[in-house]
VEXDREN-2710 file (C-alpha; in Angstrom, 1 decimal):
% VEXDREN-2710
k/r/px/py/pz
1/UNK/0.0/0.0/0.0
2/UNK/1.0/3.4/-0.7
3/UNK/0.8/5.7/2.2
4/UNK/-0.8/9.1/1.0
5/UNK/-2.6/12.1/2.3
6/UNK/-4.4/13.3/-0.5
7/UNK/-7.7/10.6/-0.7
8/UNK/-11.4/11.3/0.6
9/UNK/-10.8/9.0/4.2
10/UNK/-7.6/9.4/6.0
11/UNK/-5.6/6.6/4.9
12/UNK/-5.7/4.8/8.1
13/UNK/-9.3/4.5/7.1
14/UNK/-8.3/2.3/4.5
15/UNK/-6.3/0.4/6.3
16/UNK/-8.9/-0.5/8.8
17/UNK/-11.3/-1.2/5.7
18/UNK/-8.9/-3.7/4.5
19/UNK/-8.0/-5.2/7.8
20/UNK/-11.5/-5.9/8.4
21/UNK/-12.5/-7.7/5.0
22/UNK/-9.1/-10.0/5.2
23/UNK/-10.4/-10.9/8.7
24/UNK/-14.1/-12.0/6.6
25/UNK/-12.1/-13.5/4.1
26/UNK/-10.3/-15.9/6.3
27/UNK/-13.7/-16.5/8.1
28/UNK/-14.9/-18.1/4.8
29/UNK/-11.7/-19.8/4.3
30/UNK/-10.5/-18.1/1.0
31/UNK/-7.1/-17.3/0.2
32/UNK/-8.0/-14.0/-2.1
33/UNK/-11.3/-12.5/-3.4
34/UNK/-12.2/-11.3/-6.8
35/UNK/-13.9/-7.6/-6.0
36/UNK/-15.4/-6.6/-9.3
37/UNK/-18.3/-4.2/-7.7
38/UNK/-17.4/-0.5/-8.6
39/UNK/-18.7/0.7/-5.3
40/UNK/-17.2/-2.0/-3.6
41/UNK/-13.3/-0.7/-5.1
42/UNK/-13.9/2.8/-4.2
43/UNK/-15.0/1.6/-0.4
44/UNK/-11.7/-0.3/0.0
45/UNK/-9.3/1.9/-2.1
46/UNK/-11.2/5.5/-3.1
47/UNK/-11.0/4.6/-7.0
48/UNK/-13.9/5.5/-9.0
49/UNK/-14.5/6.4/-12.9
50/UNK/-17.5/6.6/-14.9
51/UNK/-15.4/4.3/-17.1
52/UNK/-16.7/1.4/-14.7
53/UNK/-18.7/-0.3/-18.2
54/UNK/-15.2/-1.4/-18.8
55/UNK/-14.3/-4.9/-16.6
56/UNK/-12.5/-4.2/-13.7
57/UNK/-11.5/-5.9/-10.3
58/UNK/-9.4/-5.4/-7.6
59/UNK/-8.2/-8.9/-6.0
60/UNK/-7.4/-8.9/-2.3
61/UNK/-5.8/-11.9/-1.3
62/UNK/-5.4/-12.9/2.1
63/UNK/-1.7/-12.3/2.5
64/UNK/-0.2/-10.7/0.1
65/UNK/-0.1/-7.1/-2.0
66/UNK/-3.9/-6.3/-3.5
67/UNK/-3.8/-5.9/-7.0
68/UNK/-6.0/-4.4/-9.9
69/UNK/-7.2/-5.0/-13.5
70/UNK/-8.1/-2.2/-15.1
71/UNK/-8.5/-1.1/-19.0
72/UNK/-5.3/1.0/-19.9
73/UNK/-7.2/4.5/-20.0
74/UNK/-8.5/4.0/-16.6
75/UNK/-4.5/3.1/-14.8
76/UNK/-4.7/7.0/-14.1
77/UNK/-7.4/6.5/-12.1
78/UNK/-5.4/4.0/-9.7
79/UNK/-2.2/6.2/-9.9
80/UNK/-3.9/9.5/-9.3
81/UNK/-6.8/8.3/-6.4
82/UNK/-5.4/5.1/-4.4
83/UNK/-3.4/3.3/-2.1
84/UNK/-2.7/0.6/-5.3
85/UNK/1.2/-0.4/-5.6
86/UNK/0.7/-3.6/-8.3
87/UNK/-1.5/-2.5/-11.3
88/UNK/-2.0/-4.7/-14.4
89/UNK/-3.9/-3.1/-17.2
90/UNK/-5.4/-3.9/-20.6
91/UNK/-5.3/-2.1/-24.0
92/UNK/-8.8/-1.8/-25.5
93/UNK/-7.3/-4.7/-28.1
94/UNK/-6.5/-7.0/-24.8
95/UNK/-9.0/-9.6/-23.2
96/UNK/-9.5/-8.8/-19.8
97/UNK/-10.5/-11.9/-18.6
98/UNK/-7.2/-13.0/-19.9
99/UNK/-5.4/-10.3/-17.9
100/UNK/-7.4/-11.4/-14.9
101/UNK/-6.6/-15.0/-15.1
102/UNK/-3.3/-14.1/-15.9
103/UNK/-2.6/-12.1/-12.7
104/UNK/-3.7/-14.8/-10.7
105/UNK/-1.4/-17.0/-12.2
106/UNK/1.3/-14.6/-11.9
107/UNK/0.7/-13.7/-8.3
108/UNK/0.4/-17.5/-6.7
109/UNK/-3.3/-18.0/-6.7
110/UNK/-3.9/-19.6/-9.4
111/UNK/-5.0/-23.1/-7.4
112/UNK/-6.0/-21.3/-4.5
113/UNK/-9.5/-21.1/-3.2
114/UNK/-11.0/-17.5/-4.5
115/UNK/-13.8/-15.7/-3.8
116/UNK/-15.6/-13.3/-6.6
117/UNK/-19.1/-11.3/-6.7
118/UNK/-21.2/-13.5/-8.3
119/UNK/-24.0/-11.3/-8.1
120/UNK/-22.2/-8.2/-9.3
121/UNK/-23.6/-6.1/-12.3
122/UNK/-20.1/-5.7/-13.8
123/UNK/-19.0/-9.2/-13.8
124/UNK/-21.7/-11.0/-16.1
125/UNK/-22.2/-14.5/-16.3
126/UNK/-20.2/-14.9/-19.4
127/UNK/-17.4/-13.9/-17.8
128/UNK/-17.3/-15.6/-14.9
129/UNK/-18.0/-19.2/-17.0
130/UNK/-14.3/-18.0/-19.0
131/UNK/-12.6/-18.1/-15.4
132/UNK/-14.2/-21.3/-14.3
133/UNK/-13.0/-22.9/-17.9
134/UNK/-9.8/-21.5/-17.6
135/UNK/-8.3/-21.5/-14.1
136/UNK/-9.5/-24.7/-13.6
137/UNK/-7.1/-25.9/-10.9
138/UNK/-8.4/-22.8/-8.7
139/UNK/-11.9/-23.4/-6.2
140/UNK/-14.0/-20.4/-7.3
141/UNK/-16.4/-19.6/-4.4
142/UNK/-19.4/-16.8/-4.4
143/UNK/-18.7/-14.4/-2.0
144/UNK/-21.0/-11.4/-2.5
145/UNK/-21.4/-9.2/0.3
146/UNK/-17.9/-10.0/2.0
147/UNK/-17.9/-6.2/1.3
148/UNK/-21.0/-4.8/2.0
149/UNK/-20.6/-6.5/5.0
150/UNK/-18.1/-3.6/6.2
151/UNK/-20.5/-0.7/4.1
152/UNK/-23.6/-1.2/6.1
153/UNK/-22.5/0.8/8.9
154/UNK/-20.8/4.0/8.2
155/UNK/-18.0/5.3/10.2
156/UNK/-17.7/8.7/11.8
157/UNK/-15.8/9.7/9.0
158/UNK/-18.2/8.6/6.2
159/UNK/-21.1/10.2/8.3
160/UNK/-19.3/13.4/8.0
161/UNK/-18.6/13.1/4.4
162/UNK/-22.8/12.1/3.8
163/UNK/-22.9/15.7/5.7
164/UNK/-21.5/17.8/2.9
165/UNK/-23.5/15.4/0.5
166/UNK/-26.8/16.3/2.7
167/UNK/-25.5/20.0/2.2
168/UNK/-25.9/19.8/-1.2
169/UNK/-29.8/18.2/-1.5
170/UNK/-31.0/20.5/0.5
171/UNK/-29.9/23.5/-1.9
172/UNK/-31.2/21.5/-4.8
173/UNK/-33.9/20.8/-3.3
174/UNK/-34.9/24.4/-2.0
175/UNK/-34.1/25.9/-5.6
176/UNK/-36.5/23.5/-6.8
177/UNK/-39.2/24.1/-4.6
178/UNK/-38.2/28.2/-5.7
179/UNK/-38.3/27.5/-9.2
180/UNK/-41.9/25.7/-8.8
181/UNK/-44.1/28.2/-10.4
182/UNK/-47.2/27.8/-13.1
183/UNK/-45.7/28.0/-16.5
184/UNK/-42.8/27.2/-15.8
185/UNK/-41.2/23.8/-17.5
186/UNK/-40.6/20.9/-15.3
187/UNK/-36.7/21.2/-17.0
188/UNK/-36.4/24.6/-15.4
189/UNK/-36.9/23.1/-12.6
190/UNK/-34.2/20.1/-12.8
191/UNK/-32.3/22.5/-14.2
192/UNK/-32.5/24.9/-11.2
193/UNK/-32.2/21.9/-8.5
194/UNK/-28.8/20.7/-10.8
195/UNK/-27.0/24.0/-10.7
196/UNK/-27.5/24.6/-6.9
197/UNK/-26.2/21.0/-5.9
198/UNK/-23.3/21.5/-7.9
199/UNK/-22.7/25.4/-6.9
200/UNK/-23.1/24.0/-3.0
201/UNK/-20.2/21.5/-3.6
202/UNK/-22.1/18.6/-4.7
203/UNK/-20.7/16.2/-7.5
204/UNK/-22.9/14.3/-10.4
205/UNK/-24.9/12.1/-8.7
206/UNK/-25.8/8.4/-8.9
207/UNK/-29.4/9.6/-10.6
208/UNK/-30.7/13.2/-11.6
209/UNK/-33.4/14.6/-9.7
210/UNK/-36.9/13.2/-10.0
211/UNK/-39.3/16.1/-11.6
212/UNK/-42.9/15.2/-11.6
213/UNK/-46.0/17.3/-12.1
214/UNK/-50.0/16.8/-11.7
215/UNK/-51.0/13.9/-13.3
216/UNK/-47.1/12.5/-14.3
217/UNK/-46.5/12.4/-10.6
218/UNK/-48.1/8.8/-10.5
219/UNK/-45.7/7.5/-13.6
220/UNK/-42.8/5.8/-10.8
221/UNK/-39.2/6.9/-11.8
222/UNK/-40.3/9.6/-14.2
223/UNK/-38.6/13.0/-14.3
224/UNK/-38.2/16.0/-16.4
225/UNK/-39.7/15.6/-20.2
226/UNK/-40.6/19.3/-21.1
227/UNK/-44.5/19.7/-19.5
228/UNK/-45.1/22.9/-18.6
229/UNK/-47.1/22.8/-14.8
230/UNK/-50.5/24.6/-14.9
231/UNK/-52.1/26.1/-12.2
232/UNK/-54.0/24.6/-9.3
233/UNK/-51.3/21.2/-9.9
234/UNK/-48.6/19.7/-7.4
235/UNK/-45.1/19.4/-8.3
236/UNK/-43.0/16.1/-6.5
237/UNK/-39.6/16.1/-6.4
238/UNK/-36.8/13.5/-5.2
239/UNK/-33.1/15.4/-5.2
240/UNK/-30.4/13.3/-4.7
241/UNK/-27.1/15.2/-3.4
242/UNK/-23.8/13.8/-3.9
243/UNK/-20.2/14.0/-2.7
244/UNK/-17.4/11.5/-3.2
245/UNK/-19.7/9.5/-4.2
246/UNK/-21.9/9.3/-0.9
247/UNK/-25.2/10.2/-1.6
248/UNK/-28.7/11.8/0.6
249/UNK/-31.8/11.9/-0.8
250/UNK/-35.2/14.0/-0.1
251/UNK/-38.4/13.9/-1.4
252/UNK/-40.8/17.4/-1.2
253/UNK/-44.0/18.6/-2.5
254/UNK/-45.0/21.8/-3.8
255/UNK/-48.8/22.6/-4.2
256/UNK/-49.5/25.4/-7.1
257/UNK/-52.7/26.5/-5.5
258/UNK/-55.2/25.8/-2.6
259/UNK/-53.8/22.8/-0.2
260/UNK/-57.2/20.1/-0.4
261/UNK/-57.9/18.3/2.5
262/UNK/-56.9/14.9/0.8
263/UNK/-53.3/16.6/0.2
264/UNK/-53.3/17.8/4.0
265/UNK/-54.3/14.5/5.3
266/UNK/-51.2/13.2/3.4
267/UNK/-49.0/15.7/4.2
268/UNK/-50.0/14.5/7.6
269/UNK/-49.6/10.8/7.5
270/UNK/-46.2/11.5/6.1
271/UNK/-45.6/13.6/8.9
272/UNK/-46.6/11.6/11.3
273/UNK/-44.5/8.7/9.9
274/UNK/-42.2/10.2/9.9
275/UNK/-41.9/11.9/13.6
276/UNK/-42.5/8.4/14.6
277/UNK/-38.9/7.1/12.8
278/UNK/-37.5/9.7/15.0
279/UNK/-39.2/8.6/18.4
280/UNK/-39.4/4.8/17.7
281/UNK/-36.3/3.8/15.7
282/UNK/-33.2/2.3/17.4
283/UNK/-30.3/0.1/17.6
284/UNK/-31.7/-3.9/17.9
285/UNK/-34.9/-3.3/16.1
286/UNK/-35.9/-5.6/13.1
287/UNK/-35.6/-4.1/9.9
288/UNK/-39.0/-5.7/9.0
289/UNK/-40.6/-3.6/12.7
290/UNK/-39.1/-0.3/11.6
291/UNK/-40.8/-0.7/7.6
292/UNK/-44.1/-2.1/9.8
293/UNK/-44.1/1.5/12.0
294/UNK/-43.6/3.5/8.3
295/UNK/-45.6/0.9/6.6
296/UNK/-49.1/1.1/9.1
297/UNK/-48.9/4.7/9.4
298/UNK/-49.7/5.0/5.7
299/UNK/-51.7/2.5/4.9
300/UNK/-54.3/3.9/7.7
301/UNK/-55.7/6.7/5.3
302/UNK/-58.7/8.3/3.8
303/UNK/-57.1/9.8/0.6
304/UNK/-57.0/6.9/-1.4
305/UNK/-53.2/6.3/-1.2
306/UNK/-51.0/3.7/-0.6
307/UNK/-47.1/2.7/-0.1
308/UNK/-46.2/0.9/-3.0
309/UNK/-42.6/0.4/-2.2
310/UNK/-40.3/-0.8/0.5
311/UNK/-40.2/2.3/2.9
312/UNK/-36.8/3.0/3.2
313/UNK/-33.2/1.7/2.2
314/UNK/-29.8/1.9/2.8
315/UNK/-27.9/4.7/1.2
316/UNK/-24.1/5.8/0.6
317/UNK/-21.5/4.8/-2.1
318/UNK/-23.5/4.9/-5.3
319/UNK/-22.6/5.0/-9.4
320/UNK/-25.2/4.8/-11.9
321/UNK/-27.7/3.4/-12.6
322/UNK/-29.3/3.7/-8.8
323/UNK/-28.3/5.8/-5.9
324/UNK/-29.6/3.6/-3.1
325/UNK/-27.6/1.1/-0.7
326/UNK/-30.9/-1.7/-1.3
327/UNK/-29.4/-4.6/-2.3
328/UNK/-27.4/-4.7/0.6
329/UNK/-30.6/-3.8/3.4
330/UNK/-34.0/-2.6/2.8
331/UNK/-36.4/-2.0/4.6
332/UNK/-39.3/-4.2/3.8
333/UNK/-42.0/-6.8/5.4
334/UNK/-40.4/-9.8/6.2
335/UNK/-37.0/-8.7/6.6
336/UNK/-34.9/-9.7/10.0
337/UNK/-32.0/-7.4/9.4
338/UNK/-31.2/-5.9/12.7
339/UNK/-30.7/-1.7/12.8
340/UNK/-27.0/-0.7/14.0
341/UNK/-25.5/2.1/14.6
342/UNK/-23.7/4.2/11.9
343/UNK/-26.9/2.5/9.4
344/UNK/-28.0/4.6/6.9
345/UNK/-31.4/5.0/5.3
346/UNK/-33.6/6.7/3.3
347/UNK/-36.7/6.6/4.7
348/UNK/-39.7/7.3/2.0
349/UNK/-43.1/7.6/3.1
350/UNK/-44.8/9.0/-0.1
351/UNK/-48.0/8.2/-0.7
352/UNK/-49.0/6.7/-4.3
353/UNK/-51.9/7.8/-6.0
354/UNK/-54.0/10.3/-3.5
355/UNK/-57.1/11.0/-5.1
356/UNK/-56.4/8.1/-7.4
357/UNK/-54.2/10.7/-10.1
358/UNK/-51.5/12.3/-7.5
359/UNK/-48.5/10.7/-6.2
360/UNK/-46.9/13.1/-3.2
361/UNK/-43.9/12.6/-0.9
362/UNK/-42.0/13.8/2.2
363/UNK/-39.1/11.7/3.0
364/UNK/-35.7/11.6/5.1
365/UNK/-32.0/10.4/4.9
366/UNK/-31.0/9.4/8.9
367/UNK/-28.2/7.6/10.5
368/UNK/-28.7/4.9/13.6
369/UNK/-27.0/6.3/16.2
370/UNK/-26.4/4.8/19.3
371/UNK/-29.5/5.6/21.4
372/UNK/-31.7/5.9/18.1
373/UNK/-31.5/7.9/14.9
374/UNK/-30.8/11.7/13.2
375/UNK/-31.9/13.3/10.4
376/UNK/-29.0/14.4/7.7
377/UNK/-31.1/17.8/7.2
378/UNK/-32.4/20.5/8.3
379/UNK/-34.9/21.9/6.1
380/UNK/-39.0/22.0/6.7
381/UNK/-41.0/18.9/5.6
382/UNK/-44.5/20.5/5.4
383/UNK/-45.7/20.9/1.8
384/UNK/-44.7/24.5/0.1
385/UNK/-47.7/26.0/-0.8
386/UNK/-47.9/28.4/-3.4
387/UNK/-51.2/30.3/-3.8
388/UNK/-52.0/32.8/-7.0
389/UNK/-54.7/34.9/-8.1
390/UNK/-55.6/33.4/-11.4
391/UNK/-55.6/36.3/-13.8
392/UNK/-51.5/36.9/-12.4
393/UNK/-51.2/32.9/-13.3
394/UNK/-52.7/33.0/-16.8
395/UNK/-50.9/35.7/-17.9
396/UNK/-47.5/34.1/-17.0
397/UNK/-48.8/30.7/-18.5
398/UNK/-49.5/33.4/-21.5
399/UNK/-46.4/34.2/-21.7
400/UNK/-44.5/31.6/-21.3
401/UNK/-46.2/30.0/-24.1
402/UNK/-45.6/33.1/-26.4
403/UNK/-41.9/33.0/-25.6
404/UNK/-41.7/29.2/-27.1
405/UNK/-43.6/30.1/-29.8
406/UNK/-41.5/32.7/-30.6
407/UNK/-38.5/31.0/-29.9
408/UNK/-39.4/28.2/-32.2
409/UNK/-40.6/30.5/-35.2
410/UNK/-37.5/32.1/-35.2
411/UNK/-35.4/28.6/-35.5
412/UNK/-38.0/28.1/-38.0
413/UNK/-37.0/31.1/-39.6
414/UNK/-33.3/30.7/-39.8
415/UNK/-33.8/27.1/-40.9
416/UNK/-35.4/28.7/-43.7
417/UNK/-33.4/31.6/-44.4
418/UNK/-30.0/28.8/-44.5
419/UNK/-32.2/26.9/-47.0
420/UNK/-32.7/30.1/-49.3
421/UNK/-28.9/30.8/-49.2
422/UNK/-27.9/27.3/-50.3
423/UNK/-26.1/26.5/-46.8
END
């Protein structure tokens, strides 16, 4: 390892990362694991690149130096970000897979008992039947999870990190709920919530923020596609923040109009759901109790609504295509995960389809602590409620309207005037 200053954890964070899964992987007997995950590398070394389509693996074996196989563009990566001595990259001509049975070979473990991600998006099946066929005097073993294992709770350190992350959804957020207005594009508004995460320090998240308004609000992971919000309608956002690649997430709602009683008695529910994560939740509970104190809370409504999801999971280290910690812990009927503290969670108790057209949400990003759990924000939860005297909204749904019209005449016109000249 290569002792450096300069990484997003103190280095003797790594060290203790590294400690701990050799310590797992002599539990289960291995003598090196295969870690192909891209959130999984940057937990145990602080690489990361959007390049991660590529194949790539760090191998820690029980003993000896870690290594990593990496396509040749990405080497920078490991040279500029981590703690990696022993590299072994391949040009865009090589075979990977090669490379990687190659390095095992090289390195001693080539009839060894190795462990690899069997489950991991990166490392498809195709793959893995080339390193069965071709190290065949090796014992390949699944071993997914021996990392998240470590990633379920967060350290002081990584809480504090998730803190500048929080700082940046709650910006987004609160220009989105600003730029919430009839006539107004629900682009302007992911475009408004984008530029204040990023001007408050946040980094390109796992997933853009979720932009939904009136009647698209019940269309699940929809977001931004040009409607224009009228008056009288709701707007739901989700904002994720990001830093180093830890992510928080918030969902609000912004009513365009008079608050109805079915929207108040969600607004409520939520509310009330939430307020009781804050008094009830705690180290030693069942992760299937904590979704059962979201989950009844809901359910017990006169608006119409239900919870259509899992109520909350785990969130942190994130690259596309999801921002959420799920697949590691969720909370979610049945489940007999036990809450720890330094846990993470997004808690969402949004409520699907009030009124039967209307999906609305008020949700939370906590940590377990050791008594019980905190809130990663500070900002209000109540619905933002935006009333307007019709005439003043008409006329700026007017104009809006005659701006894009004149906008698009005069492309129209230039098209036309290129055509003329022969261009």
């Amino acid at each position: 390892m290569i002792p450096r200053d300069d990484m997003t954890f103190p280095f003797e964070e790594y060290e203790r990362r590294l400690s701990a899964l050799r310590q797992r992987i002599a539990d289960r007997r291995l003598d090196a694991v295969v870690i192909s995950d891209p959130e999984n590398i940057m937990y145990l070394t602080d690489y990361q690149t959007t390049g991660y389509s590529f194949f790539q693996a760090l191998v820690v074996p029980l003993e000896d130096e870690p290594f990593m196989i990496t396509r040749a563009l990405e080497e920078s990566n490991i040279i500029a970000r981590t703690w990696v001595e022993r590299t072994r990259p391949y040009p865009d001509t090589g075979d990977a897979i090669q490379m990687l049975v190659d390095a095992l070979r090289e390195f001693g473990l080539a009839k060894k008992r190795i462990g690899y991600e069997r489950n991991s998006y990166f490392f498809p099946a195709y793959q893995q039947d080339r390193v069965h066929t071709t190290l065949t005097e090796a014992k390949l073993l699944d071993c997914f999870g021996i990392v998240e294992q470590g990633r379920i709770c967060k350290s002081p350190t990584e809480i504090d990190i998730m803190r500048k992350a929080a700082f940046a959804t709650e910006a987004g957020m609160q220009a989105g709920i600003d730029a919430c207005l009839p006539g107004v594009t629900e682009n302007e508004i992911g475009a408004a919530i984008s530029a204040a995460m990023f001007r408050a320090g946040g980094e390109p998240p796992a997933v853009m923020p979720y932009v939904t308004s009136g009647p698209r609000s019940m269309i699940g992971h929809a977001t931004w596609e040009g409607r224009t919000v009228l008056p009288g309608e709701h707007v739901f956002l989700e904002v994720g923040g990001c830093y180093r690649r830890y992510h928080t997430a918030m969902m609000r709602t912004v009513v365009l109009g008079e608050l109805s009683d079915s929207m108040h008695h969600a607004q409520e529910k939520m509310n009330h759901a939430l307020h009781a994560v804050h008094e009830k939740f705690q180290p030693g509970m069942t992760v299937s109790d904590a979704d059962n104190i979201v989950r009844n809370i809901i359910t017990d409504n006169d608006c119409g609504a239900r919870l259509i999801t899992r109520s909350g999971y785990s969130i942190g280290i994130a690259f596309p295509p999801s921002w959420d910690e799920g697949y590691i812990v969720s909370l979610k009927q049945g489940e007999s995960a036990v809450l720890q503290p330094g846990m993470t969670f997004h808690i969402i108790p949004w409520m699907w389809g009030v009124d039967g057209d209307k999906t609305c949400g008020i949700s939370d990003s906590i940590y377990i602590t050791d008594t019980g759990c905190e809130s990663f924000f500070t900002m209000d939860r109540d619905f933002t409620v935006k009333p307007e005297p019709a005439e003043q909204t008409m006329l700026k749904i007017d104009e809006a309207r005659k701006n894009k019209k004149e906008e698009a005449d005069s492309i129209k016109n230039a098209d036309s005037a290129k055509v003329e000249n022969g261009e």
